[in-house]
C-alpha positions in Angstrom: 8.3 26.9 14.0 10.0 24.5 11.4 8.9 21.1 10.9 11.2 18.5 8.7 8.8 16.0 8.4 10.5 13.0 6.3 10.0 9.3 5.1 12.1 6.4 5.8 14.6 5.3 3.6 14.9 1.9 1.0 13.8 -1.3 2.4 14.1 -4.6 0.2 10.2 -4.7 0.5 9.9 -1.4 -0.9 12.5 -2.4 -4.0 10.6 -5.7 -4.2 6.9 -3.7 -4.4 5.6 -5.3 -1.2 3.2 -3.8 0.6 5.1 -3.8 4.2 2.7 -1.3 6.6 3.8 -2.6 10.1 5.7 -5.2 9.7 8.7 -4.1 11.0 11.5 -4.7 7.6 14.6 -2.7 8.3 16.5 -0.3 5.8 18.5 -1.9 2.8 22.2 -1.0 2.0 20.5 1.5 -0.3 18.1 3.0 2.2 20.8 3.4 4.7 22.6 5.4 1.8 19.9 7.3 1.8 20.0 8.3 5.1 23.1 9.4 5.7 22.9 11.6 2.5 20.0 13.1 4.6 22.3 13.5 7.7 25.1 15.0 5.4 21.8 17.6 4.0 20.9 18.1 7.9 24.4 18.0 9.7 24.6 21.8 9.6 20.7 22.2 10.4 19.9 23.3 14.1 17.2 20.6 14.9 15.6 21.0 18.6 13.5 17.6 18.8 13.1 15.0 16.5 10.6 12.3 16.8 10.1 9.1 14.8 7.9 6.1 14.2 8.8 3.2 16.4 9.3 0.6 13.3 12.8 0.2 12.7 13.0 1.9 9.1 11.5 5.0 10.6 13.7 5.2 13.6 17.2 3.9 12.0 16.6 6.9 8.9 16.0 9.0 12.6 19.3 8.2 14.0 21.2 8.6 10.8 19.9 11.8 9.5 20.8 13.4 12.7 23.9 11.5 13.2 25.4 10.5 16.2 26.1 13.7 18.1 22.5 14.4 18.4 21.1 10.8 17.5 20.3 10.7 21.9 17.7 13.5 21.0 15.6 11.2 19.6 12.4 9.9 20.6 9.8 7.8 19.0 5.8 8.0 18.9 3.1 4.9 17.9 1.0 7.1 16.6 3.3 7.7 13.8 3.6 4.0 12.2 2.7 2.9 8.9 -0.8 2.1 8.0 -1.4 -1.3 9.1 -2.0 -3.4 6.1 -3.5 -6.4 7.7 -4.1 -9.2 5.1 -1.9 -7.4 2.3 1.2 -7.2 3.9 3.9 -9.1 2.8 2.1 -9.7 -0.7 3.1 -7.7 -4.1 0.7 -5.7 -6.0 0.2 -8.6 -8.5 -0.5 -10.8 -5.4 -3.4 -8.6 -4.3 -4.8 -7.9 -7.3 -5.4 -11.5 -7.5 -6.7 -12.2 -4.6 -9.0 -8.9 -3.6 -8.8 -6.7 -7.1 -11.8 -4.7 -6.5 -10.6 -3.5 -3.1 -6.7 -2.9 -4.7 -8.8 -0.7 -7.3 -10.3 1.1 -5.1 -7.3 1.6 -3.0 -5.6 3.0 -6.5 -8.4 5.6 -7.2 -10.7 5.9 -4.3 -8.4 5.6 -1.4 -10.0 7.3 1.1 -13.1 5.3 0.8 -11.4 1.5 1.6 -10.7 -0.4 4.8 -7.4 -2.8 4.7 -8.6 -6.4 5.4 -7.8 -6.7 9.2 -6.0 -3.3 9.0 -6.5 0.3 9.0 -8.3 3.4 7.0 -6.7 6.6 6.0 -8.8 8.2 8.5 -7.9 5.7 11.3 -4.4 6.4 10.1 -4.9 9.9 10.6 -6.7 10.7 13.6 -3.9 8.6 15.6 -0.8 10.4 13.4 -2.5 13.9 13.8 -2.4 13.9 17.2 1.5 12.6 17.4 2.2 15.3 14.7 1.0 18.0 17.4 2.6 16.4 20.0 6.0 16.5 18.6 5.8 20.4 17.6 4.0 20.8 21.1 5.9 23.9 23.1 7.9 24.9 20.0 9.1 28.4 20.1 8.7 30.3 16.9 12.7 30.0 16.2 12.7 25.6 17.1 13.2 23.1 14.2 11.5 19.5 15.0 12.5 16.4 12.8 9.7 13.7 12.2 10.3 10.7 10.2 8.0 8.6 9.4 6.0 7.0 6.5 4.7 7.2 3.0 0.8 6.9 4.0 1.0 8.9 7.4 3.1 11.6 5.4 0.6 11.9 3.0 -2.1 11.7 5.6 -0.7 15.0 7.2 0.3 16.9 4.5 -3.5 16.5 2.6 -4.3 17.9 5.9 -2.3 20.6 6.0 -2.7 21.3 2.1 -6.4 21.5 3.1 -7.2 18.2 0.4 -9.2 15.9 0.6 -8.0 12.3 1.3 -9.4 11.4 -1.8 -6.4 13.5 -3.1 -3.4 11.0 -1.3 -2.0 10.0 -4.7 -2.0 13.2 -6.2 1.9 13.9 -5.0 5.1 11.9 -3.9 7.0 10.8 -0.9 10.3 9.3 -2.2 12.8 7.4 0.0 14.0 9.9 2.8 12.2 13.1 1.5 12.3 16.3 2.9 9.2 18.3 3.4 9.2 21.7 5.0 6.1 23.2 7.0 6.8 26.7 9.0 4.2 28.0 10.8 3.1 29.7 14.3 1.7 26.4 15.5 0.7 23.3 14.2 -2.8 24.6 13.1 -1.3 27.4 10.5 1.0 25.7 8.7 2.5 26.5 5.1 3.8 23.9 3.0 7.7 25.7 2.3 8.9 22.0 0.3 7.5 18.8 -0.8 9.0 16.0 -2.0 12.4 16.9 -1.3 15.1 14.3 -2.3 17.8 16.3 -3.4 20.3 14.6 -1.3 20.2 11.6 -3.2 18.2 12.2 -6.6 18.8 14.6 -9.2 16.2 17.6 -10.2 14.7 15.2 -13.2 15.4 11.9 -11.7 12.9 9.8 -9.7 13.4 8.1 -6.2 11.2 4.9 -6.9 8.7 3.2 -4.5 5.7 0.9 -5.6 4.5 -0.3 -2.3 4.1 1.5 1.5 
């Protein structure tokens, strides 16, 4: 079994640094870019089911990665949305730091142990996008391909899980804009970790796809 788990592309909160978590901001010109670089990476790749988040970044990157011959294939889970920010979203780093800076530096080097103001917690955020993980590789035959796309705090969510870190460890690698990661494995509990980070579709080997807020 092959999963493609991937992030959404651009959105003008993410190029502004606003922190977005559910509110629901759609792809920029550049994030749709994105996407359909990620489409002309997949276009060739057999992909049996492909599941996305129901905000619309998630599930427009969806539709254009596996473009329109196969974009009916696509279905989308809740349990796969951004952490909520509550209070934060909306705001830019600055913002927050001046209104709650002790929780913002704890959310910088001790994220696992801090609860959005009237949002989530990493583990809240995974122990709803854990369970949508398994239920879009559920019934997989060894040979199937699944697409997920979702976020930059649920992917990292999973893959310390999978890596077998600790969520204290969620800022110790990337998700750019529409990366790639690649997990093979006989079931969703014996994974290995094939790619991370992927972006080569739209960033070269030494470049970086910039983000400063989920």
């Amino acid at each position: 079994m092959r999963i493609l788990l991937a992030r959404h592309g651009e959105t003008p909160w993410n190029a502004e640094g606003r922190y977005q978590g559910q509110a629901d901001i759609p792809l920029s010109p550049v994030g749709e870019s994105q996407a359909r670089a990620l489409g002309e990476r997949l276009k060739d790749v057999r992909i049996d089911r492909a599941v996305a988040s129901p905000l619309s970044r998630a599930r427009r990157t969806a539709e254009l990665a596996l473009g329109e011959s196969r974009a009916s294939m696509l279905t989308l889970d809740e349990g796969l949305a951004e952490i909520a920010h509550g209070e934060w979203e909306g705001l830019l780093a600055s913002e927050i730091h001046a209104r709650d800076a002790e929780r913002m530096q704890a959310w910088r080097e001790a994220p696992q142990t801090v609860q959005m103001p009237g949002g989530e917690s990493l583990q809240q955020v995974f122990d709803r996008a854990w369970p949508a993980f398994a239920r879009a590789c559920e019934g997989l035959d060894a040979g199937a391909t699944v697409l997920v796309v979702a976020h930059d705090a649920v992917n990292r969510a999973l893959l310390c899980h999978v890596l077998g870190m600790p969520m204290s460890n969620f800022w110790r690698f990337r998700q750019a804009p529409t990366t790639l990661n690649l997990l093979e494995g006989g079931d969703v509990d014996h994974l290995d970790v094939v790619r991370l980070n992927d972006a080569n579709h739209h960033t070269a080997l030494f470049g970086e796809a910039v983000h400063r807020a989920l």
